[in-house]
Structure formats: structure tokens, C-alpha cells
N, C-alpha and C positions, 0 to 999 in steps of 0.2 A: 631649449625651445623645440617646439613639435615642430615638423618639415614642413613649412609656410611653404620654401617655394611648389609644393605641389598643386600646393589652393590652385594659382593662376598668378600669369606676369602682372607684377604691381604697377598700378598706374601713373602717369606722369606725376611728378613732384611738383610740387608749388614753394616750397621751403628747401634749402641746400638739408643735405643730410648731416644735421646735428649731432655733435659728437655723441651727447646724453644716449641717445638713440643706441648707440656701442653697446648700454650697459644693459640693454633687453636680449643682446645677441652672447653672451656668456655660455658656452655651453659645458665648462669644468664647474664653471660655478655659478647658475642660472638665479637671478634675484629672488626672493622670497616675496612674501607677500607685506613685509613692511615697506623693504626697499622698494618693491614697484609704486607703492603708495608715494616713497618720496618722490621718486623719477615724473609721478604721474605729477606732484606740486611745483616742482621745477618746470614742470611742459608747462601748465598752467601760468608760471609767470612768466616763462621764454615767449610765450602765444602758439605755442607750438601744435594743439589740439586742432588751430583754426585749418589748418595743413590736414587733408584727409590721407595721406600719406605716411604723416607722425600718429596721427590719431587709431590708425589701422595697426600700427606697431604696436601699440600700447594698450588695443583691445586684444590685441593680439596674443601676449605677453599674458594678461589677464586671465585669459580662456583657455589655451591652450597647454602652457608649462605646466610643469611637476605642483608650482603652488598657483595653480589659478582660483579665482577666485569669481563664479557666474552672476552673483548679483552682483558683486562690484560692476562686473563686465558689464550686465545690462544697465547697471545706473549709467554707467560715462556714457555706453552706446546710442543710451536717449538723448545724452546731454549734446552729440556731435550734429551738427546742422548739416550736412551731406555727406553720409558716410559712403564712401566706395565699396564695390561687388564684394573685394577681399576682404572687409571689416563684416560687414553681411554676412559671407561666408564662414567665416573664422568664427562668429557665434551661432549660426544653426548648428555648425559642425561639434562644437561644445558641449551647444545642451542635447544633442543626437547620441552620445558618448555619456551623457550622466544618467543621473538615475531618474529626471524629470526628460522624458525625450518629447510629450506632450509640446514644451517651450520650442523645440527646434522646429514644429509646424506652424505655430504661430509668428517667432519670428519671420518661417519663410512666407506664409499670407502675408504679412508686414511688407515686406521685403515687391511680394506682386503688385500693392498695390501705390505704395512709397519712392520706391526708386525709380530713377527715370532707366535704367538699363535693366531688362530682364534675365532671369537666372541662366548658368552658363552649367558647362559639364562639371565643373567642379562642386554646385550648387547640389544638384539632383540624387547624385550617389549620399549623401550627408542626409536626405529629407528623406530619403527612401528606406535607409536604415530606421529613422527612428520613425519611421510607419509601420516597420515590420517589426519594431520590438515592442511597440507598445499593446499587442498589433491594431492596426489602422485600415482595414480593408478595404472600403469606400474611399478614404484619401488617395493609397498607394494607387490603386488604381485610376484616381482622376491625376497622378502626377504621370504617370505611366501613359498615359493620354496626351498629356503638356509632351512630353518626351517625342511619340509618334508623331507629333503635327511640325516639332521642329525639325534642324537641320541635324539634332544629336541622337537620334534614330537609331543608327547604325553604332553608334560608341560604343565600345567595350566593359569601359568602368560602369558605365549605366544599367547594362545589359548583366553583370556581373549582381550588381545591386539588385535589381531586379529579380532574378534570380534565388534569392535569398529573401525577397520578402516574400514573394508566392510562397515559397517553403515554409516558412513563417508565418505564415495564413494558413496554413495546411492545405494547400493545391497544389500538388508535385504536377499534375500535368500543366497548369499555366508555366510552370520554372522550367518544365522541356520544352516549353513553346517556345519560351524567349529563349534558352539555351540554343537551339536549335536554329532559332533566325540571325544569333550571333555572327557575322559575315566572317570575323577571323578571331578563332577563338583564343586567349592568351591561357597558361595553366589556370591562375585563378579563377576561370569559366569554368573548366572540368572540375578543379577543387571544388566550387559550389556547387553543382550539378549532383557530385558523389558526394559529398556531407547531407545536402537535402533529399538525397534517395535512402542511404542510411539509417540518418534523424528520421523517418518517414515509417521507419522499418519493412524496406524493401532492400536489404541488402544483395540480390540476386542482380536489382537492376543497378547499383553499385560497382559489384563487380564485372559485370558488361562493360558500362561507361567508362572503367580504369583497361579493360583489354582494349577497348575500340579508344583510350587514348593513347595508348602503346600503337598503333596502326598507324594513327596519325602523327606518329613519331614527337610528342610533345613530353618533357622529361615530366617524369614526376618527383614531387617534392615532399619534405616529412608531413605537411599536410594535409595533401592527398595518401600519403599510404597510414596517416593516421584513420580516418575516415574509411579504410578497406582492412585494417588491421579489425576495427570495430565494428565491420560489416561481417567479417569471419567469428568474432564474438556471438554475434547476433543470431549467427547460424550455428554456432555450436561445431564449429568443424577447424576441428584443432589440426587435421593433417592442412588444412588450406594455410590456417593461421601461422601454421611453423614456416611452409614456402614463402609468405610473404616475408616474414619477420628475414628468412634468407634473402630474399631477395633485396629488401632492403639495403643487407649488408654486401650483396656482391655490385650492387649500383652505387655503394658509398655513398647513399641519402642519410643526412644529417640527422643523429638519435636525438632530437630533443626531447625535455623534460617530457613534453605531453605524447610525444610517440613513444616513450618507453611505459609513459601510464598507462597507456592503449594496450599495448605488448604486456604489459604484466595483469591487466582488464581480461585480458582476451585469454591466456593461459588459466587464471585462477578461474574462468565461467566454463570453462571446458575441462575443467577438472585437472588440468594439469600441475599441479601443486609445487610441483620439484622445481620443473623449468621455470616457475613461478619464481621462487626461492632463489635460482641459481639470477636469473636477473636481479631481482631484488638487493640483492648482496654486493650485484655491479655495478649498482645504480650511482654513479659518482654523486650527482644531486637529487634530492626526494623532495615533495609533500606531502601534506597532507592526504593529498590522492593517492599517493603513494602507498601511504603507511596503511590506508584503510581500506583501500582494494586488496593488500597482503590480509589483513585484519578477517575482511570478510572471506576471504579464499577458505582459509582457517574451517570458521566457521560453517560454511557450504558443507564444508566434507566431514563436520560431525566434529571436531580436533578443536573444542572448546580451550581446552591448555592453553594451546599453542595459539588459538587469536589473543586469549589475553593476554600471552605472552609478548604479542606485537604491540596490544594495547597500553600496556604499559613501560614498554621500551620506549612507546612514541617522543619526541623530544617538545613536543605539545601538543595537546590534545583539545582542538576546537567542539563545536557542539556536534558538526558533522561526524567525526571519533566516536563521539560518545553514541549517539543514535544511531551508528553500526552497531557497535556492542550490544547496545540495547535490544533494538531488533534481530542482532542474532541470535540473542539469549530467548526470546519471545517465540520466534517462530521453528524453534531449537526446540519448541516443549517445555524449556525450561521458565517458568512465568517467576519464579520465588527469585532466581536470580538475576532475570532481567529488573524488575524492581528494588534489589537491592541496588543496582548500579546506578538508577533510576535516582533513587536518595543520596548515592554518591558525587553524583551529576550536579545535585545543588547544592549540595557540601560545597564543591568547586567554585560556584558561584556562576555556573552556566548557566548562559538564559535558553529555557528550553522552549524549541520553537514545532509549528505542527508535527512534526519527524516524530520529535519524543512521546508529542503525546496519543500521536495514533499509538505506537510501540508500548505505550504505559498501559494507555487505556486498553488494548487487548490484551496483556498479562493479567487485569482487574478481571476482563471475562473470565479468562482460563480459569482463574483462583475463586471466583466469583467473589470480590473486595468491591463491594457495592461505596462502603466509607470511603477508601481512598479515589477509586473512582468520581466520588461527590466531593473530594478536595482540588483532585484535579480539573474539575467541571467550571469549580468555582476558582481555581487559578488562571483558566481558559479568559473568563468573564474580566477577571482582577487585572490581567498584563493585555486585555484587548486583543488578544491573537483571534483574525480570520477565522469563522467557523466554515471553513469551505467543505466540499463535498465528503472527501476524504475524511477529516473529522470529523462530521457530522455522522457520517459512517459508523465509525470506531465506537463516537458516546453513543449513539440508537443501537447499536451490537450491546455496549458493554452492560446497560440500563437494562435490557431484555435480557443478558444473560445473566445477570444477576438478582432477576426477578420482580425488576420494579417497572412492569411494561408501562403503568401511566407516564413515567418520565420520561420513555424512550418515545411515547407519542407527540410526548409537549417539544421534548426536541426534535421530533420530524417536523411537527408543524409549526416549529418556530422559525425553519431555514427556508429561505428568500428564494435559493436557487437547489432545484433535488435535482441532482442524474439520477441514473439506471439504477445504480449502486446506493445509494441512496436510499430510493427506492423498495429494493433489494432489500437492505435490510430489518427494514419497519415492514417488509410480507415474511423476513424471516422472524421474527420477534413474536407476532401474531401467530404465525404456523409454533412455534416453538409452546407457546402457550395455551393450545388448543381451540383459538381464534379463527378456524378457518372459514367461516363465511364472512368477516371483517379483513383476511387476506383478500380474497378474492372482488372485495367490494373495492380494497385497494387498488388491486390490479385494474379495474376498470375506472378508479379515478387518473391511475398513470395514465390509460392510452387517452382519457379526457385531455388530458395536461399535456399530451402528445411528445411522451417519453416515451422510446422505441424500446422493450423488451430484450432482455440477452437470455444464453442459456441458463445465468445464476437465476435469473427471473423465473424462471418456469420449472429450475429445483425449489424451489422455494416455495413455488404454488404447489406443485406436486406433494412436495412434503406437510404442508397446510392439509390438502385433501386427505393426507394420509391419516394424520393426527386428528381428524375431525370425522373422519370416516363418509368423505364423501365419494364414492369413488364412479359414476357417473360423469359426477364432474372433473375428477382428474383426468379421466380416461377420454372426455370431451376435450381437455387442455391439450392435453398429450397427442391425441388425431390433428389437431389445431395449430402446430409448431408450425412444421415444414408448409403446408398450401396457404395459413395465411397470416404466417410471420415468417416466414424465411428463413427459420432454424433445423435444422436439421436436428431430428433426437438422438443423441449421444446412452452409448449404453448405460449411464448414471442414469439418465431418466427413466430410461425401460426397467431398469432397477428399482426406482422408486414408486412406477407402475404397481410392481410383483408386490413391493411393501403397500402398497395402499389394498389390492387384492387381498394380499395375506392376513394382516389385521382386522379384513373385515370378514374372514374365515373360509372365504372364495379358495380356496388351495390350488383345486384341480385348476380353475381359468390362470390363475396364477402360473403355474406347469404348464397350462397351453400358451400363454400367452410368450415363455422362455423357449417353448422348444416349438413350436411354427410361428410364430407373428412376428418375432422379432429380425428384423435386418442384419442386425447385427449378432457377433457370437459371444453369447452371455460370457461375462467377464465374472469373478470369484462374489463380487457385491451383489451381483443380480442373485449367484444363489444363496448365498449367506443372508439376503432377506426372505429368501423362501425357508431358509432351516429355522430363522427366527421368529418365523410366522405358523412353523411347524412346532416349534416349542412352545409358542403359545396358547395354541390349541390341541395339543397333545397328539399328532400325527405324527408316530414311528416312524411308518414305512416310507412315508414321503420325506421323514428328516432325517432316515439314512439315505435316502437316495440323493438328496440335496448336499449332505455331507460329502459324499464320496466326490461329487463333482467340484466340492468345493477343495476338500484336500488333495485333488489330483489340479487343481490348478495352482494352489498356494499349501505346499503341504507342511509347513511352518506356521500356520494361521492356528495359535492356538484356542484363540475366541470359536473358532469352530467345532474342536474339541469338547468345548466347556458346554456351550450348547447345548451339543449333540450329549454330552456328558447329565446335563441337569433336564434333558427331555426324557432320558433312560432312568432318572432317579424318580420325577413326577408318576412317571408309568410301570414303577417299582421295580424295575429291571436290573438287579444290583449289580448282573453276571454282567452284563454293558457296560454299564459305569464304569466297573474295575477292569474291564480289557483295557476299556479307551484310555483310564489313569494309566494302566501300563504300558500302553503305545507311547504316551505323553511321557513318561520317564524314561524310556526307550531312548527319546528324540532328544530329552534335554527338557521339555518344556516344561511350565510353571505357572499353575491358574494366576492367574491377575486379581490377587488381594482387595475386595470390596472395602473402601475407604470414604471417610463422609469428614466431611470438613463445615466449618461453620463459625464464621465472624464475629467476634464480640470487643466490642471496644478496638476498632483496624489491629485485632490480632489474631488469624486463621488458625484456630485448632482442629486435628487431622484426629480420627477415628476409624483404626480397624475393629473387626468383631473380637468379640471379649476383651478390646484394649483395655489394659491398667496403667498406661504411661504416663496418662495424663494426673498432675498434684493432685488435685478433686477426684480422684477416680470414686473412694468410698464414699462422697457427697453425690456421685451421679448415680453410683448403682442404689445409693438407701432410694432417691428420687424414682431411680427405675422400678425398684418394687413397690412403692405409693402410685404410680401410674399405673403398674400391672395391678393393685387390686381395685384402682378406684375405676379401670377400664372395665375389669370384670362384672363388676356394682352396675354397668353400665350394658352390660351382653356381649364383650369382648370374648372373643372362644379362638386362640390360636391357629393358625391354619397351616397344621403340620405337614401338610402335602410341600408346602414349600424349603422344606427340610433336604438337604442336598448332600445328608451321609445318611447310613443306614445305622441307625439308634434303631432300638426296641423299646427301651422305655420310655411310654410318653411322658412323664415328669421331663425326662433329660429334654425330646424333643422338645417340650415346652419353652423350656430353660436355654436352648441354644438358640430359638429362634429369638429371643430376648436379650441376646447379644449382637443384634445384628450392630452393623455400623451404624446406622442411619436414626437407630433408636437410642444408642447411645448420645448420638449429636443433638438430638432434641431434646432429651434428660437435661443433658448439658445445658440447653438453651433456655430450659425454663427456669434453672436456678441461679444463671448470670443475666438475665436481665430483664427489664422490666415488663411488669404486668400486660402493657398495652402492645410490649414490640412484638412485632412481628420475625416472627423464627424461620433466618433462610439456611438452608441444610442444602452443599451440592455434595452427591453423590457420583462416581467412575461408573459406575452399573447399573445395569435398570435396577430398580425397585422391586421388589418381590410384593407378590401381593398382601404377604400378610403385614410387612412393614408399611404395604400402605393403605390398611385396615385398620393400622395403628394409628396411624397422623391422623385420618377421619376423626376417630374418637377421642383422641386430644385435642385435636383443635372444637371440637362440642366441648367435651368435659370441662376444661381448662380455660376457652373462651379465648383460646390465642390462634392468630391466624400463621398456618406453617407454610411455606413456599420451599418446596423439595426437589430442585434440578437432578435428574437422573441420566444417563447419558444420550434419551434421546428425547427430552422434552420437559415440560416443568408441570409440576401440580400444586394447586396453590387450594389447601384446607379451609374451609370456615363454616362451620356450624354441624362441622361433620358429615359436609360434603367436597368431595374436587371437581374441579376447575374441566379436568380430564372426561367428566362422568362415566367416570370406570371402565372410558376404553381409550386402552395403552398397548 
């Protein structure tokens, strides 16, 4: 039996206390839900119901023990002709505790306008809760009112409650007001005070309120140092975190389960791994939080092994397990092996809930698996799961980055409710696709819709402008932040500046704009889009100068290298080339192998240049030389400049450029599959321009439309023109 006597003193009896009554108060072995049944058929024919007293036991019984049972509870409770405050009470407090807390406000309206005696202290803590979980802001507030005008003002538990639902409304300063007008605070005041500064993510004022409750000499308990254990988490400040965790132990505050999950939280997000481990191993009893906070520590720190090694130790493995794993594999870089776990996951027979399918549905972008993506789209639709913000996200990313922007439209404009984010990423889908006066049209239906702009918002415009070659407009977006949005530009954005500059061949403003206008001190990206913007357009001197500064701040950044390496080969400077390959060997490093990949029937085939790996290899290259003459027939003429060793013969150049990846994957594609589909090809590296003088003329000759991800936008072929109009 839950502790009745807390409700409130029971009321005079009407009926002597019935033996029967004995067998609701068992507490080795508390009735189930048949035996209450019978107890309740016995009261019925003893008359025992007619007793508000008997009757209050046996709601009682219903509602609150291990087998309660709420609809039964509300059917009898209608059926009693004067129920007393404590039967009232004992079912708000019920349905305030389930998973319907909606019922425990209506009860309590019931209750205002029904009973002849109005709600008492034990009433209001119970109504307050389930206003604050459901949340109820309007409500909490007019109880919160009822509370000021009566005589329980001043009460502690009230105030306590209170407390918790403003946090739970997100108003931390209303929860210091009542906190604060608290007349004698009990610990569970400071407990809520310090979980709802926390939860809030202000751990700074967290730990204030845990010193200034040391001052006021009020002990603390494992659920206040749980709450500061995870405000040290929050902050990242593992020296703090170790003193507490001491401290803890020279005050001999009780480790339970959930302050050791805190403590092992707070080691594995600060990088502590060991100390992690050495808890972990002491833990006399674990959960699942246990096992998957070790799980993702793991994984944080790169040590794949070693979290699957937790993962599969686990002694079970809920859905929550597994959408660790998944996500750590995803955001880990690793997309192939987050989705294999992914098909593991329902081998199990787990039901995969939002978690998984964000975590699925971004390993589909990475891979660019548009198929299985439109399986999971269509399992979303099949099991009914919530398409809330979050996923909405994920599918309008995954749709865009796999090339099917109309679908990533129809799901932005099919969701009811857009945040930022949201948002966000139907201006990044459009920018991506070189839609940038359709981002920008966007942007001004958000601020219609009156969604407040973040900084992802305005990389994303920025990046639109770049790929579209607006740069007025960007440069209007970018003046725009700070006076009248209130963002301050982040050197990413000044970065994205340089690239909208640089693509549009602007160099020099581009260089003025990094070395006087900027506030900030260019970071390695700022110049790594000026030496990219210098490889494009074949500026030396300015893309050694952007080089230097970029390997004196990341002198391990081998893409700057390659670059700088393939802007010295365009400009036939071989003597360069081979310094920088020999610095590059020097150092260890290793060009990054242009690979192209391409879906046929949900199975990704991966293409390096001249690969023979693939069974078909001698079917894709006879295709490749039928494309190379019927291109020719066509005014195809190789474009050796984009040749990036130094051959002398042009036959070979010819022949090498004709190996690229990317031309391999479309060979491939037009002899696996049908006449009508459409050919998606993602490639690691931009596109060279003669490969994408090739897709042109395939997609004319051949009448197929090719959509070719490169690593900083998409080109989508038809009739022998892109989508890009040849500026990338």
C-alpha cells in the first residue's frame, strides 16, 4: 500500500472498522487485482461502500498499490454517493502519477465544484505535478492563485511543487520567486531549486544554490549532489566533478543507483574514461543507464571495440542500447556500420522508436541510400510514430541529400509544426541544390511564420548565396546578423563570406575582407575557402599565400596540400607539385582517394579511379568506351587540363581522365538499371570539370537524368544541362 497516511487524517467513521478492511493493509503481500475485485464484492454485500470511510480504502487500494487499477478506480469512484477529501485525493494523486495526468485535473475541477469541502495541502502538490508534466501553464498558474488567496500560502510542500512546475514550463525565474518566498526552506526546496537550474542548463547557478545551501547549514542528500554531480557534467569540468564525487564520500551521502549513474555520466562527458571504468566495475547494481552511458563513453573517445564490447556484455539490451550504438556509429563517420546494427535492431524484434530513426535516417544521407531511406519513411507512416521536429529534420536532410529535393519539400510542407531546425534544413536542401533564390524566399516565409533565425539559419543562407552566386545578397545577410537579429557572426560565417566572394572570382575583396573587416582571427576554414577559391580560378600567388596560413594553423590538414597540390598541376608547375608530394611523404600524409558510390537495387557500389573490383568491371568499361565514342559523335573533347600527374601523352591523358570515379559509376548505372531511372552518383570530392562535361553529355545523348553529389553540392543533368549552370 502507498503511504495513505500522508494524504491527510481520515475522517470520522460511520461503520466500525471491518475486519475485511485488514486485507487492503497487507504490505508482504498486498492484494492483486482479482482479490481486490473480490474484497470490493464482499464490501458490496456487507454495505460497506455506503461508509465513506470503507469506501476511501478500497479506492484507495485500487489507485495507489503495486496492482492498481484507474479505471476500475474511477468507475467505483462515481458509483460512491459522498466520497471524502482522502478518496478525492487518492485519485488525482493516481492519475497525476500515470501516464494520463490530463484525468488528475479534471478530477480536481470535479472535486471544486462537487464536494462540499474544498482542496486542502495534500490536494494541490498532487494537481500541480500533473500540470507541470503535462505541461499546463495556464492551469498551474490559476492553482497557483487558489494556493495565494488561501491559508496554504506559506506551506512548504506547495511551494516545493510549485517550484517544479515553473521549471517545467521553462520559467526558472518564476521557480526562484517561489523558492525564494519559501519562509522555511526543507532540503527538498534546495533539491528542486538545484535540478531546475541544472535541467535548465545553467549549472553555474546550480552550484551557487548547493554553496549558499551549505551556509544555511541544511545537509545534502544523494539527490541534491546528484543534480551538481550533472551540473559539473554540463560544464565539463572534471576537476570540480572529482571534488564533488569526494565529497560526497567524506559526508557519507548515500551512492544510489542514480548518483552513481550521474558520477559515471559526468566522468565519461569529460573525457575521463579510466575513472569511468574503475566505477563502473564497483557498481554493485547497474541499468541500463548504466551500461549505456559506459557504452557511449566508448564511443565519444573514438574506441568503437571497446563500446561494442559494453554493448554486447549488456545483460539486455532495450531500444535505448541500441540507439546508442547506432548513433554512435553514425556520428562516428561510420554510416555502413551504423546500419547494419540498424537491421540488427529488428532481427531483435525492437520497436524502433524516433531515436533510431533520426540515427538511420542520417547514415542514408552520409551513404546517400535514398531506397532505404523511402523504407524507413514508409515504416514512420506504417507504426504511426510522431513525425515531430526532430524527424522531420532528419527525412528533409536525408531527401535533399540524396537528391530527391521534391520530396524533401512535400515533407516540409506536410509538417503542422516547423522550428528553426526544421526550417534549417529545407534552406539547407535548396542551398545545397543551387536553389538559392527559393532559400532566400524561404527565409522570409520563416520570419512571416514568425520563427526566430539561429546561427545554423544564416550558414545556410550564406551557403545558398554562395552556390547561387549571390553575393550582394549574402553580404546584405551577413551586415544583417548582429543590428537586427541579434546574432553575432561567428567566424564560420565570415568564412562563408570569403567562399561566396571567392567563387564569384572577387579574390582580392575576399583577402580584404579576412585581413581588415573581420572581428574575428580567421580560423584555417576562412582560409582554406580562399585557397579553394584560388584553385578555381587559378590564382598562384594568392593560393600560396592562403596555403601558408592555412598550414601554419593546421599543419596536418592534408586537403590543403591537395589543393595547393592540384592548383600547381592546372598551372603546370610540376616543380610544386613534387615539393608539396614530398613534404606530404615527409609528414606521413596521404591524398584522400576520390571514390563515387551509387545505389542500385538498396545495394551501394563504391568506385575508385581505374577500379576493377567490381564482378561487372569488363561490362562497365566496354559501356565506358560506347559512351566515350558516342560522346565524341557528340563534340565531347576531353579536358586534360584537369589532369593531375604529369603524362605527356595525350592518348594516356585521355585514357586517365576516363577512369575517373564518377564516370565509372554512371557506366555502371546505365547498365543496371532502367531506361527511365534516374542515375544518383555521390561522390567524396568535388567534381572535376571534365567529369562534369561528361554527365552533361550523357544525360543529352542517353536521355537519362544524372543527379551527382560532390562534396559541396549537387548537380542534377537533363538534356545536357546542370542544375549548377556551370557555376561550382
Amino acid at each position: 500500500m502507498a503511504n495513505l497516511q500522508l494524504l491527510q487524517i481520515l475522517p470520522t467513521r460511520t461503520h466500525p472498522d471491518h475486519p475485511i478492511l485488514s486485507l487492503l493493509d497487507d504490505h508482504d503481500r498486498p492484494p492483486d487485482r482479482t482479490q481486490i475485485k473480490k474484497i470490493h464484492a464482499r464490501m458490496l454485500r456487507l454495505g460497506l461502500l455506503s461508509d465513506p470511510y470503507s469506501a476511501s480504502r478500497l479506492i484507495a487500494a485500487l489507485s495507489l498499490s503495486p496492482s492498481r487499477n484507474l479505471h476500475y478506480a474511477h468507475q467505483l469512484f462515481d458509483q460512491i454517493p459522498h466520497p471524502n477529501l482522502f478518496t478525492w485525493n487518492a485519485l488525482i494523486r493516481a492519475f497525476a502519477s500515470s501516464s494520463t495526468p490530463l484525468r488528475s485535473l479534471l478530477v480536481f475541477l470535479r472535486l471544486l465544484s462537487e464536494a462540499p469541502l474544498g482542496p486542502d495541502k495534500f490536494t494541490f502538490p498532487f494537481v500541480i505535478k500533473a500540470a507541470a508534466d503535462l505541461p499546463a501553464s495556464r492551469f498551474g498558474r490559476a492553482v497557483h492563485a487558489m494556493v495565494l488567496k488561501s491559508a496554504l500560502r506559506a506551506d512548504v510542500f506547495i511551494g516545493n511543487s510549485l517550484i517544479y512546475f515553473y521549471a517545467a514550463c521553462g520559467d526558472l525565474g518564476l521557480s526562484r520567486r517561489v523558492f525564494d518566498g519559501i519562509p522555511v526552506r526543507d532540503v527538498v526546496s534546495w533539491n528542486s531549486m538545484i535540478a531546475a537550474s541544472t535541467q535548465a542548463g545553467r549549472p553555474e547557478e546550480a552550484l551557487e544554490l548547493f554553496r549558499r545551501m551549505e551556509v544555511e547549514d541544511v545537509k545534502p542528500n544523494d539527490v541534491t549532489m546528484t543534480s551538481i554531480v550533472n551540473a559539473c557534467a554540463q560544464m565539463g569540468d572534471l576537476e570540480l566533478g572529482m571534488w564533488v564525487c569526494s565529497y560526497t564520500e567524506r559526508n557519507v551521502i548515500r551512492r544510489s543507483l542514480i548518483l552513481n549513474n550521474a558520477m559515471l555520466d559526468m566522468y565519461a562527458k569529460c573525457g575521463n574514461l579510466e575513472e569511468a571504468r574503475k566505477l563502473f566495475d564497483a557498481m554493485g547494481e547497474r541499468d541500463s543507464f548504466t551500461w549505456t552511458t559506459m557504452l557511449v563513453g566508448y564511443a565519444s573517445d573514438g574506441d568503437f571495440k571497446a563500446a561494442r564490447r559494453v554493448f554486447e556484455a549488456m545483460p539486455s539490451r532495450d531500444i535505448a542500447a541500441w540507439n546508442a550504438m547506432i548513433s554512435a556509429y553514425e556520428q562516428g563517420g561510420r554510416p555502413k556500420e551504423a546500419l547494419g546494427l540498424f537491421h540488427e535492431c529488428l532481427k531483435e524484434d525492437m520497436i524502433a522508436d524516433q531515436v533510431t530513426f533520426v540515427s538511420t535516417l542520417s547514415a542514408c544521407s552520409q551513404l546517400g541510400m535514398i531506397d532505404l531511406g523511402r523504407l524507413i519513411h514508409a515504416s514512420i507512416h506504417k507504426h504511426g510514430v510522431t513525425l515531430n521536429c526532430h524527424l522531420a529534420t532528419s527525412l528533409i536532410d536525408m531527401y535533399a541529400k540524396c537528391g530527391d529535393l521534391e520530396k524533401a519539400v512535400e515533407v516540409f510542407r506536410s509538417v503542422d509544426r516547423r522550428d528553426v531546425f526544421v526550417w534549417s534544413a529545407m534552406m539547407a536542401g535548396l542551398a545545397m541544390h543551387g536553389h538559392g533564390e527559393a532559400a532566400i524566399e524561404l527565409f522570409l516565409e520563416m520570419q512571416e511564420a514568425k520563427v526566430k533565425p539561429n546561427e545554423v539559419t544564416f550558414m545556410n543562407m550564406l551557403c545558398a548565396c554562395s552556390h547561387s552566386g549571390l553575393v550582394d545578397t549574402g553580404r546584405m545577410y551577413l551586415n544583417q546578423m548582429l543590428p537586427v537579429y541579434g546574432i553575432a557572426p561567428k567566424v564560420e560565417h565570415y568564412g562563408c563570406m570569403v567562399d561566396i566572394l571567392g567563387r564569384a572570382g572577387r579574390l582580392d575583396e575576399a583577402l580584404d575582407l579576412i585581413e581588415n573587416r573581420m572581428p574575428v582571427p580567421p580560423r584555417a576554414s576562412v582560409w582554406g575557402a580562399l585557397l579553394g577559391a584560388c584553385a578555381v580560378h587559378g590564382n598562384v600567388k594568392l593560393g600560396e599565400k592562403a596555403f601558408e596560413h592555412l598550414v601554419a594553423l593546421e599543419p596536418g590538414n592534408d586537403g590543403a596540400y591537395v589543393l595547393m597540390s592540384n592548383l600547381y598541376a592546372k598551372s603546370d608547375n610540376w616543380d610544386g607539385v613534387a615539393k608539396l608530394r614530398k613534404r606530404m611523404r615527409e609528414m606521413g600524409m596521404k591524398k584522400e582517394k576520390g571514390c563515387s558510390s551509387i545505389e542500385v537495387d538498396g545495394v551501394v557500389y563504391n568506385f575508385l579511379v581505374g577500379d576493377i573490383s567490381h564482378p561487372s568491371y569488363r561490362k562497365i568499361y566496354l559501356k565506358l568506351n560506347e559512351i566515350a565514342s558516342r560522346l565524341r559523335s557528340s563534340g565531347y573533347v576531353p579536358n586534360r587540363s584537369q589532369l593531375l600527374q604529369n603524362v605527356e601523352d595525350d592518348d594516356a591523358k585521355e585514357q586517365a581522365l576516363y577512369l575517373h570515379s564518377e564516370k565509372l559509376a554512371i557506366a555502371f548505372g546505365l547498365i543496371s538499371t532502367g531506361s527511365r531511372t534516374q542515375i544518383r552518383v555521390m561522390k567524396n570530392l568535388r567534381v572535376c570539370e571534365d567529369c562534369h562535361s561528361f554527365a552533361k553529355l550523357v544525360s543529352s545523348v542517353y536521355e537519362r537524368e544524372v543527379v551527382l553529389r560532390d562534396r559541396y553540392r549537387f548537380h542534377r543533368f537533363r538534356g545536357g544541362e546542370c542544375s549548377c549552370m556551370d557555376y561550382w
